[in-house]
DRENDRENTOR-529218 format. One line per field, with one value per residue (C-alpha): residue number from 1; residue in three letters; chain; x, y negated, z. Coordinates in nm, 4 decimals. Layout:
<bapas>
n (NUM|...);
res (ALA|...);
chain (A|...);
east (X|...);
north (Y|...);
up (Z|...);
</bapas>
This chain:
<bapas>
n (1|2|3|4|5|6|7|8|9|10|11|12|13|14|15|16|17|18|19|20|21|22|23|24|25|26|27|28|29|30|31|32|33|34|35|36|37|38|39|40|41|42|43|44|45|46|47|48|49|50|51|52|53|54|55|56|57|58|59|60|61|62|63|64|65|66|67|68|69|70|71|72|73|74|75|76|77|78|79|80|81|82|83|84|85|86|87|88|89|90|91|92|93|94|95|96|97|98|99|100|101|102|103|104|105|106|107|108|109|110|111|112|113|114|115|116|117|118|119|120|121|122|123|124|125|126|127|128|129|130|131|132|133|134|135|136|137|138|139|140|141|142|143|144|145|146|147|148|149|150|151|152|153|154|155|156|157|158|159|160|161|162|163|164|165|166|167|168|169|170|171|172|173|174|175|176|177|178|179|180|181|182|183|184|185|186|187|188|189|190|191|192|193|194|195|196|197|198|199|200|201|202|203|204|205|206|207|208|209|210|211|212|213|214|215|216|217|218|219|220|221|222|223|224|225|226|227|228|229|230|231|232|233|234|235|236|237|238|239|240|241|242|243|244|245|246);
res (UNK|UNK|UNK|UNK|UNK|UNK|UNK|UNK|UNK|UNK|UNK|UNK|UNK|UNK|UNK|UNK|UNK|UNK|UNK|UNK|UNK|UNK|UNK|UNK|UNK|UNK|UNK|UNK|UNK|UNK|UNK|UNK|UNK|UNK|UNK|UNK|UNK|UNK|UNK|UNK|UNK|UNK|UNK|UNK|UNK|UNK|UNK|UNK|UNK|UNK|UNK|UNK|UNK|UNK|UNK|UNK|UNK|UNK|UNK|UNK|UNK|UNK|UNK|UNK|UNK|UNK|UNK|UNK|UNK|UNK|UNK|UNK|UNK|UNK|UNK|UNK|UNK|UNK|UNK|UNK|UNK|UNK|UNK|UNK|UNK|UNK|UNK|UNK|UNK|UNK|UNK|UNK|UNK|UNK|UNK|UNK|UNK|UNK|UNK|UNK|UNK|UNK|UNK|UNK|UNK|UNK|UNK|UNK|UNK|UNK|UNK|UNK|UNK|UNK|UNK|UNK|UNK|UNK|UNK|UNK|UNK|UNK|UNK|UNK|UNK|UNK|UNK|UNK|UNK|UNK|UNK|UNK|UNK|UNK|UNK|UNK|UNK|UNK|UNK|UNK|UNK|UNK|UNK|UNK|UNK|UNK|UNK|UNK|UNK|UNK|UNK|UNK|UNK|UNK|UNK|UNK|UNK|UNK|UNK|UNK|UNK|UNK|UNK|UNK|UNK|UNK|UNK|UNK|UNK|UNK|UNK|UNK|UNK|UNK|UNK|UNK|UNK|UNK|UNK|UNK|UNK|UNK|UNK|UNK|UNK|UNK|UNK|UNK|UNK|UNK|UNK|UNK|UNK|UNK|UNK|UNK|UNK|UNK|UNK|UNK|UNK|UNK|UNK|UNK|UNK|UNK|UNK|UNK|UNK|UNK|UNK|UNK|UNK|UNK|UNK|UNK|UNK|UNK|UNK|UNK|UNK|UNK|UNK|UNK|UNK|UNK|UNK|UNK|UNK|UNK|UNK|UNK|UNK|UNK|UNK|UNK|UNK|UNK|UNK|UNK|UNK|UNK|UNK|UNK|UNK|UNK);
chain (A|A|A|A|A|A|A|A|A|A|A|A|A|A|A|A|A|A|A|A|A|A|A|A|A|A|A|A|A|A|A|A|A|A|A|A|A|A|A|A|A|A|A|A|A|A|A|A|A|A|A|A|A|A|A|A|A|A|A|A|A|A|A|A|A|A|A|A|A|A|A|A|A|A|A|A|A|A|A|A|A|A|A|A|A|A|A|A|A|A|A|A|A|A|A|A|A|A|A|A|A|A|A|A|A|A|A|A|A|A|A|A|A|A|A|A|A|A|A|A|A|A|A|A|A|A|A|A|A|A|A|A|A|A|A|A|A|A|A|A|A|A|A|A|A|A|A|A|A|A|A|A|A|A|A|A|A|A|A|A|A|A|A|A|A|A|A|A|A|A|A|A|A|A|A|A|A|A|A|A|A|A|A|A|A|A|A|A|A|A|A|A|A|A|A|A|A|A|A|A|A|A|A|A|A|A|A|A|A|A|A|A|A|A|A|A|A|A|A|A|A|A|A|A|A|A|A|A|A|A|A|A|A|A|A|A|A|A|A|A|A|A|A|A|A|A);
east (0.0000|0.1132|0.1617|-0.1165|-0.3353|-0.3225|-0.4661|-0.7527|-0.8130|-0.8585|-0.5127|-0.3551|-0.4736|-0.3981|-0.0342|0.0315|-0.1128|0.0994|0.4665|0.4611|0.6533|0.6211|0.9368|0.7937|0.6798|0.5988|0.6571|0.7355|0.5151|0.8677|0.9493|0.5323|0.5935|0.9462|0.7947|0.4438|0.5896|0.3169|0.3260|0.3650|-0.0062|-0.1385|0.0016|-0.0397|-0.4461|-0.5018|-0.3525|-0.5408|-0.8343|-0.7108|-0.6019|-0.9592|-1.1007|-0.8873|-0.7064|-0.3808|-0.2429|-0.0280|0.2897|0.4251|0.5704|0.5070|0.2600|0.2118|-0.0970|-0.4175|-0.5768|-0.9222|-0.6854|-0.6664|-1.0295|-1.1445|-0.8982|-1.0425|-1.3592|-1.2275|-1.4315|-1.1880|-0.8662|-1.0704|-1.2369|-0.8638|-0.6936|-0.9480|-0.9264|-0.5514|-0.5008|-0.5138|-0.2489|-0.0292|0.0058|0.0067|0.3358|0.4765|0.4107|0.5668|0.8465|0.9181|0.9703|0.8352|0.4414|0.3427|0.0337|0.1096|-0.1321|-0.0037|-0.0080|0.0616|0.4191|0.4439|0.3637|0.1736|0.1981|-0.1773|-0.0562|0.2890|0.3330|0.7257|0.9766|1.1187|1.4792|1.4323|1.4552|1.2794|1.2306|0.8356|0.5687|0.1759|0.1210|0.4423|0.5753|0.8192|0.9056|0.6975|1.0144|1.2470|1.0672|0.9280|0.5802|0.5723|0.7175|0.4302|0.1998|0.3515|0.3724|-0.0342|-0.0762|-0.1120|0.1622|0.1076|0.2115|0.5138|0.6158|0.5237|0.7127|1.0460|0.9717|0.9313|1.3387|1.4651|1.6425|1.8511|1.7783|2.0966|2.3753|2.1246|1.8174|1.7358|1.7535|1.7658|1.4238|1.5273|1.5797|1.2984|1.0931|1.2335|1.1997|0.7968|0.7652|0.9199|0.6728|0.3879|0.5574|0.6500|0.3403|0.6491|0.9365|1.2139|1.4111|1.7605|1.8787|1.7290|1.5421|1.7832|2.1088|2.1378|1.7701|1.4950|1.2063|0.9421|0.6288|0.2993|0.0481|-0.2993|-0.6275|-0.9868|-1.2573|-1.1940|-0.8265|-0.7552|-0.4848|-0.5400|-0.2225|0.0536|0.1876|0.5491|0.7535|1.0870|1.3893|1.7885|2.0067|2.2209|1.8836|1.6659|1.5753|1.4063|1.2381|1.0748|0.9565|0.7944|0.6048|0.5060|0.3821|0.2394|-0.0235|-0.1033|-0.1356|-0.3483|-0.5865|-0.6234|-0.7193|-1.0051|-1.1073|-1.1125|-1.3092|-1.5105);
north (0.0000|-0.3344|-0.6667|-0.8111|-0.5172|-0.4689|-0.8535|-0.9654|-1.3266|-1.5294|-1.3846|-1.4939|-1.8379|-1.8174|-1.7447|-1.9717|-2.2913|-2.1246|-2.1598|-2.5428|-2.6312|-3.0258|-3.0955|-3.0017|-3.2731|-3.0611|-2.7057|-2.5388|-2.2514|-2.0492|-2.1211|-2.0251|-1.7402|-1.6644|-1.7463|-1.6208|-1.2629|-1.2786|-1.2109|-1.5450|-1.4972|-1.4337|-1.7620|-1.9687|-1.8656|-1.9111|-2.2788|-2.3515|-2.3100|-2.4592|-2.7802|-2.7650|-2.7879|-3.0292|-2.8221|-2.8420|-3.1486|-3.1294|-3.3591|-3.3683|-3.0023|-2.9271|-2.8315|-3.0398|-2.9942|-3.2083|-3.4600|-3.2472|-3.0203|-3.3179|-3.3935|-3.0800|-3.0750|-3.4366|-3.2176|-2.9867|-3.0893|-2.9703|-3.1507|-3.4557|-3.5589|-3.4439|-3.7087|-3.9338|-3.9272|-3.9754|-4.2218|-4.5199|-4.4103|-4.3069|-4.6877|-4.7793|-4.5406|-4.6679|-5.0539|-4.9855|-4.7760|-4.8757|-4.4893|-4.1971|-4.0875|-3.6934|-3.5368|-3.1734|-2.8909|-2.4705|-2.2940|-1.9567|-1.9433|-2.3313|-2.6486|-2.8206|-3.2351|-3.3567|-3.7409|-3.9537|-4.2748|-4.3164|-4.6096|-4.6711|-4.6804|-4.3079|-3.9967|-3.7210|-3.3444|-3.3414|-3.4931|-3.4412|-3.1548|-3.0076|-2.7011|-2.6711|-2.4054|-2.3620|-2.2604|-2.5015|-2.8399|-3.0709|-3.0162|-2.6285|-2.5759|-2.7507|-2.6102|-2.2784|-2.3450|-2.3410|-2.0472|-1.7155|-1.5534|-1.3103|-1.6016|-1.6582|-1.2659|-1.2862|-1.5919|-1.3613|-1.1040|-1.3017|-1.4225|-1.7328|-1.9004|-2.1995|-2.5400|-2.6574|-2.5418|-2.6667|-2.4269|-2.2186|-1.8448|-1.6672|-1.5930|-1.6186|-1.9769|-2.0573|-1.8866|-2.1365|-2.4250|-2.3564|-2.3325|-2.6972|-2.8041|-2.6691|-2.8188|-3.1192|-3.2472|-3.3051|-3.1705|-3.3483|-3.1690|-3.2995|-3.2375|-2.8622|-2.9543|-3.1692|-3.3385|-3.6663|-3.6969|-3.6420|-3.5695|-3.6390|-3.3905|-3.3749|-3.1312|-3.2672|-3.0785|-3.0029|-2.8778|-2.6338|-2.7824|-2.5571|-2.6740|-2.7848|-2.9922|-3.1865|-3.5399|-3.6513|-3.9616|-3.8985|-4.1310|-4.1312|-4.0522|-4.3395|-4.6055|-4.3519|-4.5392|-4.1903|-4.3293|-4.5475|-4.2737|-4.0280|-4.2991|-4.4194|-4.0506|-3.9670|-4.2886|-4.1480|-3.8378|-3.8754|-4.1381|-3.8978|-3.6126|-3.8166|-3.9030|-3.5380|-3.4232|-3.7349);
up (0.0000|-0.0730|0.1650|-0.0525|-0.0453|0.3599|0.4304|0.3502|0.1593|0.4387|0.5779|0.3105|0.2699|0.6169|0.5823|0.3442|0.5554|0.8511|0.6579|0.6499|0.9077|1.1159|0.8676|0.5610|0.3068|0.0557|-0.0992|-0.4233|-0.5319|-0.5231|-0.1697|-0.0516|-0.2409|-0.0418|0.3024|0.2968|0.1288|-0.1134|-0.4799|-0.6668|-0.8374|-0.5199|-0.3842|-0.7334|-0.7649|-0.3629|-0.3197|-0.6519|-0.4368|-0.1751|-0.3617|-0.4703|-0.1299|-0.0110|0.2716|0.0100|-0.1917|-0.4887|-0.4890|-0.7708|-0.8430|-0.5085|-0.2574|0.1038|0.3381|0.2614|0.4433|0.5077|0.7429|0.9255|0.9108|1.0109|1.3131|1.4423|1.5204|1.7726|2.0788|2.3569|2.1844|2.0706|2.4467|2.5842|2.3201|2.3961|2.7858|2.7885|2.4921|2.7202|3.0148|2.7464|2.5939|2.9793|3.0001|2.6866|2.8066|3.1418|3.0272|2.7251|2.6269|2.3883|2.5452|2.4445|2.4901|2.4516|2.4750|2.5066|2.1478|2.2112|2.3364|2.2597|2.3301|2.0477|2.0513|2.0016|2.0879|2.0303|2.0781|2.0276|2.0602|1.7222|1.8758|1.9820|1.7511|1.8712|1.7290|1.8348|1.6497|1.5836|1.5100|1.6142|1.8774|2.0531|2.3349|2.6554|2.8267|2.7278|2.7171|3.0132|2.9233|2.8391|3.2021|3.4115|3.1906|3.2474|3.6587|3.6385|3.4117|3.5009|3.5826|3.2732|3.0426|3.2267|3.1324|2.7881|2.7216|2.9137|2.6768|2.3451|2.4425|2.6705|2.3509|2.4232|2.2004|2.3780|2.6484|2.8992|2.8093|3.1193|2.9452|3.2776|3.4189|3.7780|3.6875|3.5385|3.7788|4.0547|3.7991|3.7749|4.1529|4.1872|3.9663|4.1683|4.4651|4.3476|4.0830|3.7861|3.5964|3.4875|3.2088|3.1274|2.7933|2.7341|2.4131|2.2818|2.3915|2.5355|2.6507|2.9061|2.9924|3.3108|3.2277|3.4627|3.4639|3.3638|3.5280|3.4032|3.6356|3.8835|3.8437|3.5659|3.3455|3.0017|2.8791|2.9895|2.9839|2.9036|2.9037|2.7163|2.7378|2.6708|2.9653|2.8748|2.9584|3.1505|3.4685|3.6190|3.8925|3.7098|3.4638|3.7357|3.8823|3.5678|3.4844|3.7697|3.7790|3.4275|3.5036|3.7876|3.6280|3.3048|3.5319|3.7229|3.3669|3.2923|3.5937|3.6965);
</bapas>
């Protein structure tokens, strides 16, 4: 049996959508073809389709993801009231801090960024619509600290890769780095995502304080006036969870 004859249609289409990557302009029908492991009809006749429904966009000889993707994801209740709740505090953080704002939510064994509102003198790897690792980044790990502890193993298991020297990779270590979160309120992470920054993360609460994302403030070392940050944060974080559950 072939790869194309053991998934349906909609896994296909699927597959394709899911090998754009946050860095990813656009596509050529060759690399879809080399990423999806489809046959090149397949992949030709199936983002003809999708071009025609607007979910793909052609660009010149390429192939980038449409605007209706974007559309449809605006409707998502949950994501939508969450982006909605926090928008505010986050330009509050940015105005006091001066400093990149995330709103991250968990995507499997990531985070996924729903809101950024950056300062242009920082260059970050997140962005909209972006993951990044639950176990290496400020917001995956408070996010993590109010999970089940089943996520927690799964993430072990899928591999502690290291973004940087300073990833935690040893469970033991990140098993004390979750229970300072849940002592604390916040995580600061210094330089595990990427080098020369950091990042203060709080958890943010729904009803029966059950966590559904996380808030981050992300600076260089070199400026980072920490302090500052987690208080900053922390206000947020608070006022976006009364928002949440009031």
């Amino acid at each position: 049996m072939t790869v194309d004859s053991a998934i349906s249609l909609l896994g296909k289409a699927q597959r394709i959508v899911d090998v754009f990557g946050t860095e990813d302009d656009g596509l050529s029908l060759g690399e879809l073809v080399r990423r999806s492991g489809l046959a090149k009809a397949t992949v030709y006749r199936i983002c003809q389709e999708l071009t025609g429904w607007g979910l793909l966009e052609r660009s010149g000889t390429d192939y980038r993801l449409g605007l209706r993707l974007f559309e449809i994801g605006q409707r998502v209740p949950r994501h939508r009231i969450l982006a909605e709740a926090a928008r505010p505090h986050i330009e509050d953080v940015f105005l006091a801090t001066g400093e990149s704002v995330h709103l991250a939510v968990r995507s499997g064994l990531t985070v996924l960024y729903l809101e950024k509102l950056g300062s242009r003198r920082v260059s970050r790897p997140s962005r909209v619509g972006g993951h990044l690792p639950l176990h290496s980044t400020s917001t995956g790990k408070v996010i993590l600290a109010h999970s089940p502890q089943s996520l927690t193993i799964d993430v072990v298991r899928g591999g502690l890769t290291a973004a940087t020297p300073y990833t935690v990779t040893q469970p033991g270590h990140l098993t004390a780095q979750l229970a300072r979160v849940r002592r604390d309120g916040y995580f600061t992470e210094f330089e595990e995502t990427r080098l020369g920054y950091l990042s203060v993360a709080v958890p943010l609460f729904g009803p029966q304080r059950s966590i559904v994302a996380a808030l981050a403030v992300t600076a260089p070392t070199h400026r980072a006036n920490v302090p500052k940050l987690i208080s900053a944060i922390r206000t947020a974080g608070e006022r976006v969870t009364t928002a949440l559950t009031g």
